[in-house]
Structures are given as structure tokens and as C-alpha cells.
TORBATOR-392252 format. One record per residue (C-alpha): residue in one letter; x, y, z. Coordinates in steps of 0.02 Angstrom, whole numbers, plus 50000, padded with zeros to 5 digits. Example, Ala and Ser with C-alpha at 12.3 -4.5 7.8 and 13.67 -1.06 7.14 Angstrom:
<recs>
A506154977550390S506844994750357
</recs>
This chain:
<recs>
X500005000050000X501405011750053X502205009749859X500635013049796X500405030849901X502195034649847X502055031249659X500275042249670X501235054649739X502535056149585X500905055749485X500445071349543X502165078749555X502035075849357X500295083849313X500985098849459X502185101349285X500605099549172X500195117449197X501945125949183X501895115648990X500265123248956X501095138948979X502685133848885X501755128048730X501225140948601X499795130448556X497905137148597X496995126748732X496105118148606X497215111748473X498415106148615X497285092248695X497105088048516X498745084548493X499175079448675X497515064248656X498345059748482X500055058148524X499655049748671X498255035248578X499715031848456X500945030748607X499745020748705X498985008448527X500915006148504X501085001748698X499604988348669X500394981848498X502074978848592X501244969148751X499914961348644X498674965948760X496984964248675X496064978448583X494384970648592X492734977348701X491074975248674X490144990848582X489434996748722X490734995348839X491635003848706X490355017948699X490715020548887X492465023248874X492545033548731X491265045448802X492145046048977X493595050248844X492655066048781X492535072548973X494455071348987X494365079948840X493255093648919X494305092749069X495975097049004X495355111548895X494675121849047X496185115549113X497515124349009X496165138848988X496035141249146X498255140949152X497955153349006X496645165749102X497635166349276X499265161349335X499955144149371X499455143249565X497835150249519X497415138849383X497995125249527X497175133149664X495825131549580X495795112049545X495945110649746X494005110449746X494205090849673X494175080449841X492615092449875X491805086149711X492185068749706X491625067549904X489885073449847X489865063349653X490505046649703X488995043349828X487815052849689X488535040449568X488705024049670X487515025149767X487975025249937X487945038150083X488905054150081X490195052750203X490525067650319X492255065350341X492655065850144X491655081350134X492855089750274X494265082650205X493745092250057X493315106550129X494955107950210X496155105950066X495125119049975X495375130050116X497255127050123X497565129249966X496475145349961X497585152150108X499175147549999X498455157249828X497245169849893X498485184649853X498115180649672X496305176249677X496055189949597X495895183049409X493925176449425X493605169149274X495055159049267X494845150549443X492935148049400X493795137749233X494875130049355X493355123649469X492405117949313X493975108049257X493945101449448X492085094749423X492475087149263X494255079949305X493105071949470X491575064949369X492795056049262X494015047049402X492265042049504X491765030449318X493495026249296X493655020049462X492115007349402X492895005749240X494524998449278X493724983749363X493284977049207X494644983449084X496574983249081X497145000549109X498185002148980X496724998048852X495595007648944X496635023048921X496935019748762X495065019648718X494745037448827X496085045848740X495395040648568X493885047648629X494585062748690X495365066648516X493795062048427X492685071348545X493935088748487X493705083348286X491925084548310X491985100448404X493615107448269X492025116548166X490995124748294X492635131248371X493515134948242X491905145148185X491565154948333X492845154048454X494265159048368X494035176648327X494115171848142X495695163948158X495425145748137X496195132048181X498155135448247X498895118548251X500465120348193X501885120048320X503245133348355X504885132948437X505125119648579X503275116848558X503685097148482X504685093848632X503415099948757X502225089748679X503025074948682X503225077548875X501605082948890X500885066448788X502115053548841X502615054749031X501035065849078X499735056048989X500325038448924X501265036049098X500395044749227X498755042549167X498605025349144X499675024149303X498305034249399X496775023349327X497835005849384X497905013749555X496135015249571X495874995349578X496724997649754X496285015949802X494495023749793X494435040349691X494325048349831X495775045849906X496705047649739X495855064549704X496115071049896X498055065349862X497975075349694X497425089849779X499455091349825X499535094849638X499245114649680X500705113549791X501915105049678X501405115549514X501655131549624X503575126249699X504035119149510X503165136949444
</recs>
């Protein structure tokens, strides 16, 4: 158990870098999980092909992942939006509302009681991590993103943490990232269209931006990812998500 706190802890250490390569990258929020979900379901299909771990689920189990895919999706784009509106320990600060979500959605979506402890637990880190960032709490809109992209990031680990009892992890990532990258193609016209100021689509990559990426897709996403979903056959979400909640403090020192 104690190797299992320790390597969720370097988990979070890594996505604590996540937004510091948001602001790195010259990429719009956007385009960036596209290429972050692609790059990581080739490094992840490539990952399967190598273990020769099946492909195969049924269609609707399919269905499932892919759309639990499409709220990573959602996730990671207020995310880096939110990294883009505010600073770094805003953006994080923000995220510190996740224990508080995923104490209240597990029990809404597994139907048991809502535990009182959880919900203080919650409550506390939020608080903490207010007290660390509240000189900057200025920036509202992009620490409302930030609690958004805490909801979503919250839903998601409370079905994954159902998920993985029936799936490899690997596979199931695999599947969610596919879906996270088809979920954006589907959404490329209406944003392109009207979010954009008439720019379109800005994909292609400047500077450093490849290497970033590759960071960004292959240690932040194809390791720590499916990492954090294998966990969760030992650890409830909410005691990964409460543990992620250090992922404020560790963004802010690396900032």
C-alpha cells in the first residue's frame, strides 16, 4: 500500500508540471489536447501492439469509454484555459476544489451515503490551498475555469474507478484518449467558427513546442495517466483525488 501512496504521489508531482507546459507551449487550449490525446492514443495503441494486450470490448462498453474520453477531453481544455486566464497557482488553486467534488459525486454516482468526513477533508484542502493562493485570487474567470475543470476531472476518476474493474488500464486509456481526440474533431468546426476570433484552427507547432508535447503526451498522459487509473483498483477516487489535491502545491514550487 505504502508503494502505491508513493508512486501516486510522483503522479501528481508530474501533472503539478502539466500546467507550467501549458504555459510553455504556444499552442491554443484547444488544438493542444488535440494533439496531446493523439500523440498519446498512438503512444498508448503502440504500447498495446508491443504487450499484445487485447484491443477488443464490446460496443457498448466501448461507447462508455470513449465518452468518459470526451470529458477528459472537456477537462483538460478548461484546464490549460484556465492556466491561460490566471497564473499557474491560480489555475491550481483552483483544481483544489476536486476532493470536495468527488466527496459529493462518488455517493451521487454509486450510490451510497455521503460521508462527512470526505466532505471535510474536502473542505479543508480547498481552504489550504485558498490560504496559499488567495493573494492572486484575483483573476475570477480563470479560477471559476479552474473549478469547472475540477468537476469534470472528478466525474471522470469516480467512472473510471468502476471502469478499471473490468478493463486493463492500459486499454482503457487507450480507448478514453481516442475519445478525447475524437470528441475535439467533432467540436474542430463549431470552434474553429466561433471561438477563434476568425482565426481558425492554429495547430501548427512553434519553437520547443514538439518537445513539450512529447512530454506533455508521453510521461504526463501515456505514463501517469494510465498509472493513475491502475491505482484506482486499490485506492477509491477519493483518496486519489484528495492526494491530487497536493498537485496545487507541487505546480506552484516547480512554477
Amino acid at each position: 500500500m505504502l508503494k502505491d501512496y508513493l508512486k501516486l504521489h510522483f503522479i501528481v508531482l508530474l501533472w503539478g508540471f502539466t500546467a507550467i507546459l501549458g504555459k510553455l507551449l504556444t499552442v491554443p487550449p484547444v488544438e493542444l489536447v488535440f494533439w496531446r490525446t493523439l500523440l498519446a492514443s498512438g503512444g498508448l495503441a503502440g504500447l498495446l501492439l508491443a504487450r499484445r494486450t487485447g484491443w477488443r470490448v464490446a460496443p457498448a462498453e466501448a461507447l462508455k469509454l470513449l465518452g468518459v474520453g470526451a470529458l477528459v477531453a472537456a477537462h483538460w481544455i478548461t484546464f490549460f484555459l484556465a492556466a491561460r486566464l490566471s497564473s499557474v497557482s491560480v489555475c491550481l488553486a483552483g483544481l483544489a476544489t476536486l476532493a470536495l467534488w468527488t466527496s459529493l459525486l462518488e455517493p451521487l454516482l454509486l450510490w451510497r451515503r455521503v460521508r462527512a468526513y470526505e466532505v471535510g477533508l474536502g473542505l479543508g484542502a480547498m481552504l489550504g490551498l485558498y490560504l496559499i493562493s488567495q493573494a492572486e485570487l484575483t483573476q475570477l474567470t480563470g479560477l471559476l475555469v479552474a473549478v469547472a475543470s475540477a468537476g469534470l476531472s472528478a466525474l471522470f476518476s469516480v467512472l473510471n474507478s468502476q471502469l478499471v474493474k473490468r478493463h486493463a488500464p492500459v486499454r482503457l486509456t487507450f480507448y478514453e484518449m481516442l475519445g478525447a481526440c475524437l470528441s475535439i474533431v467533432l467540436f474542430f468546426p463549431v470552434y474553429s467558427r466561433y471561438f477563434t476570433q476568425g482565426q481558425g484552427l492554429r495547430l501548427g507547432w512553434h519553437g520547443l513546442d514538439w518537445l513539450w508535447l512529447l512530454l506533455l503526451a508521453g510521461v504526463c498522459t501515456v505514463y501517469a495517466f494510465s498509472s493513475s487509473v491502475e491505482l484506482m483498483k486499490r485506492l477509491s477516487a477519493f483518496v486519489v483525488n484528495l492526494t491530487i489535491n497536493l498537485e496545487p502545491v507541487y505546480g506552484i514550487v516547480l512554477a
